[in-house]
C-alpha positions as CSV (number, residue, x, y, z in Angstrom):
1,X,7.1,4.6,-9.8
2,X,3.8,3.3,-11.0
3,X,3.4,1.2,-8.0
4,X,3.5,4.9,-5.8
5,X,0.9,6.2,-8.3
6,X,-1.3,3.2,-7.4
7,X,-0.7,3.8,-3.6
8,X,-1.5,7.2,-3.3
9,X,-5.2,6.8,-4.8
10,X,-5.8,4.5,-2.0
11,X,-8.0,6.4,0.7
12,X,-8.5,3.7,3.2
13,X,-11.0,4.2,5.9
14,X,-9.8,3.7,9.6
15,X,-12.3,0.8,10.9
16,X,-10.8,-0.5,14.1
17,X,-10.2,-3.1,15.3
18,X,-10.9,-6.1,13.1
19,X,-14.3,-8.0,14.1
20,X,-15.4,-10.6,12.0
21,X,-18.9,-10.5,12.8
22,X,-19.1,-7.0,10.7
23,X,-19.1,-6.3,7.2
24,X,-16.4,-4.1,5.4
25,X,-16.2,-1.8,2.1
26,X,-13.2,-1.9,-0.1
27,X,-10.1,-0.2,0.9
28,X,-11.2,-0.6,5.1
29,X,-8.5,-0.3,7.0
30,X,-8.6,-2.5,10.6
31,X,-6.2,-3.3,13.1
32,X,-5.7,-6.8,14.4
33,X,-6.9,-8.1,17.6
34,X,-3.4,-7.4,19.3
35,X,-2.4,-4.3,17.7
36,X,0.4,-5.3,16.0
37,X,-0.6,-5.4,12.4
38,X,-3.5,-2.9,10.0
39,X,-5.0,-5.2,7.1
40,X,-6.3,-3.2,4.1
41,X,-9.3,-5.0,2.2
42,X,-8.8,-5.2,-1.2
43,X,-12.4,-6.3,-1.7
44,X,-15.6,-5.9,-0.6
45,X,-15.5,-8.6,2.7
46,X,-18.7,-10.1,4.2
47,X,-19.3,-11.0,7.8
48,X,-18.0,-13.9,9.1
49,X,-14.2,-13.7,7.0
50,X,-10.7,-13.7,9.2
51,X,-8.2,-11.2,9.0
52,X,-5.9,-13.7,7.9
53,X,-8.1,-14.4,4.6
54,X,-5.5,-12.9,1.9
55,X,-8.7,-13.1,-0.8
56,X,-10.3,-10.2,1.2
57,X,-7.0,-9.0,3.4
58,X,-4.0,-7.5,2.5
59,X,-1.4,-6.8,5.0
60,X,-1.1,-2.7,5.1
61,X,1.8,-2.4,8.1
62,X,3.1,-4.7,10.6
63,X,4.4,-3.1,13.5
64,X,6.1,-7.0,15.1
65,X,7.7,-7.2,11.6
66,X,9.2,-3.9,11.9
67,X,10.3,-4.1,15.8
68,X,11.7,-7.6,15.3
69,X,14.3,-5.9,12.5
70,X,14.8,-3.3,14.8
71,X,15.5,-5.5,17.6
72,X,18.1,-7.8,15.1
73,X,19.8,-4.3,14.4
74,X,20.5,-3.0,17.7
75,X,21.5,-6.6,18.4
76,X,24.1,-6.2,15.5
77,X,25.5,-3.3,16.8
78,X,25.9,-4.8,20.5
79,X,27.7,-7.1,19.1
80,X,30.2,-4.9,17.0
81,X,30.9,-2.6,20.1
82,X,31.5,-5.7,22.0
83,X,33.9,-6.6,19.8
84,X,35.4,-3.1,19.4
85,X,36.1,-2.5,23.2
């Protein structure tokens, strides 16, 4: 429960799509280059730091993490009505 208390003071601020080349405030929210996955800073982050940097980048969602499971689910289920019929 304390980790849900933390979470919901978090007020991050929609930034786009990630761009190296900028500066970013604590708590920025960007998107990666393809789309697939929002960072949240979890420090202040200077120009010229990747997305990938996990000192300044925290992952926040990522939406090929969550289709792949998806994707291995419906897959399961293929399989069991396969096996059923």
């Amino acid at each position: 429960m304390s980790d849900l208390k933390f979470l919901t003071r978090i007020k991050p601020l929609p930034c786009g799509r990630h761009d190296p080349s900028k500066t970013y405030a604590i708590n920025s929210l960007v998107m990666s280059e393809n789309g697939a996955a929002a960072y949240l800073s979890v420090q202040d982050v200077p120009s010229g730091i990747e997305i990938t940097n996990a000192d300044y980048w925290t992952v926040f969602t990522d939406v090929s993490a969550a289709l792949d499971t998806l994707t291995s689910a419906v897959s399961s289920a293929q399989t069991a009505v396969t096996k059923v019929n």
